[in-house]
N, C-alpha and C positions, 0 to 999 in steps of 0.2 A: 504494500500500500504506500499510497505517495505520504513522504515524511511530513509536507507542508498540511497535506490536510489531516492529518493527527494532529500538528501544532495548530491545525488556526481552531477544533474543535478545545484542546488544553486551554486555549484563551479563552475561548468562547463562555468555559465552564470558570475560570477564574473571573472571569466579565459579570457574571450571572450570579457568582458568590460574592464579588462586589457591594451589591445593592443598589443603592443609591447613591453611591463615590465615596472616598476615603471621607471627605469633610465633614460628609453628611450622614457615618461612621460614629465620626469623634464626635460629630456634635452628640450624638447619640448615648456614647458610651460618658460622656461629660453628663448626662443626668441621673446616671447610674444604673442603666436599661442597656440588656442586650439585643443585639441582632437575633431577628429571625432563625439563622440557622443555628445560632450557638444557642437559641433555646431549645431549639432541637436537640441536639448534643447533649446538653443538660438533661434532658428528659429520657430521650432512649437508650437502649443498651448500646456501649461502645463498637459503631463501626456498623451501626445494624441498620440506619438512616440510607431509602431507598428512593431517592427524588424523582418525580417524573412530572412533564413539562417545564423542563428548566427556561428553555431557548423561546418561551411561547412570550408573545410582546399585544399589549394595546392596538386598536387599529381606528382609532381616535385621530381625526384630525383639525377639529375644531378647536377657536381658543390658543393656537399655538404650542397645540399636544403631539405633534406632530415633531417637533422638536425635543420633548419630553418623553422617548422609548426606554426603557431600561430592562431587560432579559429575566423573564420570570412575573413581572408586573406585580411586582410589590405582596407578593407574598410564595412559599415555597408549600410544596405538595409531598408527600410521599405516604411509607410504609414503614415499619419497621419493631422494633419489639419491646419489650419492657419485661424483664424476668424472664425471657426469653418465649415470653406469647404477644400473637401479632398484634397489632395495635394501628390504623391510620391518623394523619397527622395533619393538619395545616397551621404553618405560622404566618400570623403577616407581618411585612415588614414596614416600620413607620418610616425608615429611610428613603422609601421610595414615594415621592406624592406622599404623605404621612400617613401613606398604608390604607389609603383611601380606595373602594372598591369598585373597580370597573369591570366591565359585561366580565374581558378575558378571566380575569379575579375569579368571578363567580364560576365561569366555567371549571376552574380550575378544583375549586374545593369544590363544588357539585360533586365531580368528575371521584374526588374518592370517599366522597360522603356516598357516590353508590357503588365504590367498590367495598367499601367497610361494611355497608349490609348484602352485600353478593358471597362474601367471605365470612360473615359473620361474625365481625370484632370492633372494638370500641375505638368510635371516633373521638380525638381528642381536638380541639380549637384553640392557639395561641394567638390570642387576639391583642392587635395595638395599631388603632384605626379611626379615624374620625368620622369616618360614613363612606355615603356614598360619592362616587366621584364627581361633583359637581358638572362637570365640561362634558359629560357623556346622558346627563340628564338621565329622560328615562331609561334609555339602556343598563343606566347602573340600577337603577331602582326596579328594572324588571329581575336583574341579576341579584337580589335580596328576595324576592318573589320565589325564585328559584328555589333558594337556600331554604328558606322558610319550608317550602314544602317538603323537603328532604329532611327537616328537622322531624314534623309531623307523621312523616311515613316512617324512619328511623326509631320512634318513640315507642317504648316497650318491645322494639326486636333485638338492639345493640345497645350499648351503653354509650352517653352523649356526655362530652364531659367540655369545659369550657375555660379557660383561665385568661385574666383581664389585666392587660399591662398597656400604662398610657391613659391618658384619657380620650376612653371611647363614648361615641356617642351615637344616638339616631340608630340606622339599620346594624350597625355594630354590638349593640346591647339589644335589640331586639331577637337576635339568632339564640346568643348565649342563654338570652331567659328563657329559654322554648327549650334547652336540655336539660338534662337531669341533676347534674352537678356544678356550681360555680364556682370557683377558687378566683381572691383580689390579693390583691399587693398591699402593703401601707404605703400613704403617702404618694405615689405615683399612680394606680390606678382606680380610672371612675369610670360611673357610668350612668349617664343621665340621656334624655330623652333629644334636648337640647341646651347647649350651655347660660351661661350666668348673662351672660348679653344680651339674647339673643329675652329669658326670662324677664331682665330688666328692664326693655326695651316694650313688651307685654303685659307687663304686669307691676312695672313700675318699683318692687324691690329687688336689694340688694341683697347678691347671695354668694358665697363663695362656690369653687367647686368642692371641697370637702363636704361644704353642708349638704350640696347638691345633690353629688352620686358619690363621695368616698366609699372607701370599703367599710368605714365604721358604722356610717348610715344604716348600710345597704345591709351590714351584718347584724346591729342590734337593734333596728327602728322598718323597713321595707322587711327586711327576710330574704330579698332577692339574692345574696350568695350565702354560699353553705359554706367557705372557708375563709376564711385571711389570712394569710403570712406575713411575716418580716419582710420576707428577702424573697428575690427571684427565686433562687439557690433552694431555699425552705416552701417555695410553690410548687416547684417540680419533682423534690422528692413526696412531699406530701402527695401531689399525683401518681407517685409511684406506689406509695403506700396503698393510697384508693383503690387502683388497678388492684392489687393482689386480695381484695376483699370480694369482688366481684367477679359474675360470670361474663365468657367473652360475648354471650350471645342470651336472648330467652328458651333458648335449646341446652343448654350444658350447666352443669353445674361448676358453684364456684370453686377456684383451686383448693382443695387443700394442704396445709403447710404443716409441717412436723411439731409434734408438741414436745415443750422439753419440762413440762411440769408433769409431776404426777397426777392421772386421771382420778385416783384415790385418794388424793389426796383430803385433809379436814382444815380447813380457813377457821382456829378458835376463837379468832378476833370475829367474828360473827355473833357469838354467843354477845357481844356487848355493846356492838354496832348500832343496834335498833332499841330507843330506852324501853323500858318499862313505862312512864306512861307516853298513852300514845297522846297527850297535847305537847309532845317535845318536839320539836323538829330533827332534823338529824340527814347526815350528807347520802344520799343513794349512789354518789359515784366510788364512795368507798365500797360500798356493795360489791359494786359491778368491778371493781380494781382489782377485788380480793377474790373474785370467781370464774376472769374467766382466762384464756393460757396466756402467760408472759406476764400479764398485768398490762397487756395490750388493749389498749378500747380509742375506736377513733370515732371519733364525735361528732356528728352533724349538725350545724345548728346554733354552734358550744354558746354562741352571744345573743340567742334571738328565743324569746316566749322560754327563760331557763327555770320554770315552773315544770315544766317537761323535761328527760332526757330522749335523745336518738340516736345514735350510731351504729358500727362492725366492729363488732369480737369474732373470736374462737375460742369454741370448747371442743376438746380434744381433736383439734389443726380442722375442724370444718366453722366457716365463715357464718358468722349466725347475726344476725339486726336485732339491735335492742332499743324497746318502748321504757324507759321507767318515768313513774311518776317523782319527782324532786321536792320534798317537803321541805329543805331547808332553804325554799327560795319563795318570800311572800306567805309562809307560812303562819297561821295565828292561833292563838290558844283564843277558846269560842268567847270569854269574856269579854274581851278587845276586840272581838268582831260584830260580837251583837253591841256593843257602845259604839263603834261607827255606823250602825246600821241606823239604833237611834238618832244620830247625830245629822245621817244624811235624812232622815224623815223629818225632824223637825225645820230643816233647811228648805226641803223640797214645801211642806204647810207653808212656810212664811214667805217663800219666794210666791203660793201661789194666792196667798190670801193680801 
């Protein structure tokens, strides 16, 4: 084979891993945010990252988009594993157009949004986007159309998982809330409808994006994600975590993993755990710490209505969901309760007399 066209394809793929140019790179990694594909990397098993459509470009010419081609169009596609079971992936990339989604975009995650349910394994979303591509109008907007739908068909067959870096906005938060699972960042990712300008502009107040769509919000006030982390670094393992609770499909069941605790074993701290009387409150996640294998329990939920718990244990290495009720949270002895109860009746008479 001719040497040149081996080399002009080794560029082509170094073009493509690129992004959106070194500057726009560093400006990147200067807010403390990685690249699309080195989230990839972060997430999958070493070497197991299976890209396809790299070379595929925009076909936009309006607006001076024409001028603005860059290889892959702002976000990467592939396959690849996680504990060594498949897994399909899309990242977008904010370096390119700030990861704003055009028709090709769409085509692209469609494209293994329905190989992940043809094969049967969990779509994962590394989302960092501001919407739709403006300069493609509805073309982009029919390409969230798209996605949408594939969310809805995908729903209860694979598992839909989602994770938010950047402030996303519009059709970009629209997909993720349509899966099953959300993981945010602190501090850098949101996710709102429309931003703070855009609200002030309509409505006449002042609003940050933290109050807006932070992860804090979203985690202890909406309910719209199920996770927050620190660090990029603590999102992706926490995703990794996730995957190994779960089945790759509504056909199989979930892995299981080897226990290293004794299945006979006796928790004596039990015995003292729950008082004697029952208007005590008292912690149910010790309950659950001290029953089931490792002292493993990952938690869904952990900031939002924590009157309830939810999460995945194992009991002896098979993957089990847990409901408890949480007394130590809002909990009252009935004295104090029937006095506000009074308290709110007399209030409710005089407001209406």
């Amino acid at each position: 084979m001719d040497n040149s066209k081996l080399q002009k394809l080794v560029d082509k793929r170094a073009q493509a891993m690129a992004g959106g140019g070194e500057k726009a790179v560093e400006k990147h990694h200067a807010k403390g945010s990685y690249t699309a594909r080195e989230r990839i990397n972060m997430l999958l098993d070493e070497g197991s990252f299976e890209e396809v459509d790299m070379f595929l470009t925009h076909r936009c010419t309006d607006f001076g988009m024409d001028k603005k081609v860059f290889l892959g169009d702002g976000v990467a596609v592939g396959s690849g594993t996680i504990d060594g079971r498949l897994v399909y992936v899309f990242a977008q990339d904010a370096t390119v157009i700030g990861g704003s989604l055009s028709e090709t975009m769409a085509q692209k995650i469609c494209k293994v949004m329905d190989m992940a349910m043809k094969m049967g394994a969990p779509i994962i979303g590394l989302n960092d986007s501001g919407g739709a591509r403006i300069q493609e109008g509805a073309c982009a907007l029919a390409g969230y159309a798209e996605i949408f739908e594939r969310n809805i068909l995908a729903s209860g067959v694979v598992p839909q998982i989602s994770v938010i870096f950047g402030p996303c906005a519009g059709g970009a938060v629209y997909s993720p809330a349509l899966t099953d699972f959300i993981m945010m960042t602190e501090q850098n990712s949101y996710m709102f409808i429309t931003g703070p300008k855009v609200v002030k502009s309509v409505t006449g107040e002042d609003v940050t994006v933290e109050q807006l769509g932070g992860a804090r919000v979203h985690a202890t006030k909406s309910g719209v994600t199920h996770f927050v982390a620190a660090t990029e670094e603590e999102a992706m393992q926490e995703i990794r975590r996730l995957i190994s609770f779960i089945p790759q499909n509504n056909m199989e069941e979930a892995p299981v993993k080897e226990c290293k605790d004794d299945p006979a074993r006796i928790e004596d701290a039990l015995n003292s755990m729950v008082p004697d009387d029952p208007n005590k409150p008292y912690d149910m996640k010790n309950i659950i710490y001290s029953i089931v294998d490792d002292g493993d329990f990952m938690e869904v939920h952990k900031d939002y209505a924590k009157n309830v718990i939810c999460g995945f244990a194992r009991f002896n290495g098979r993957s089990t969901g847990i409901i408890a009720n949480q007394p130590n949270w809002l909990a009252m002895y009935p004295d104090s309760f029937a006095e506000q109860v009074r308290s709110m009746q007399v209030s409710l008479i005089t407001a209406l007399s």
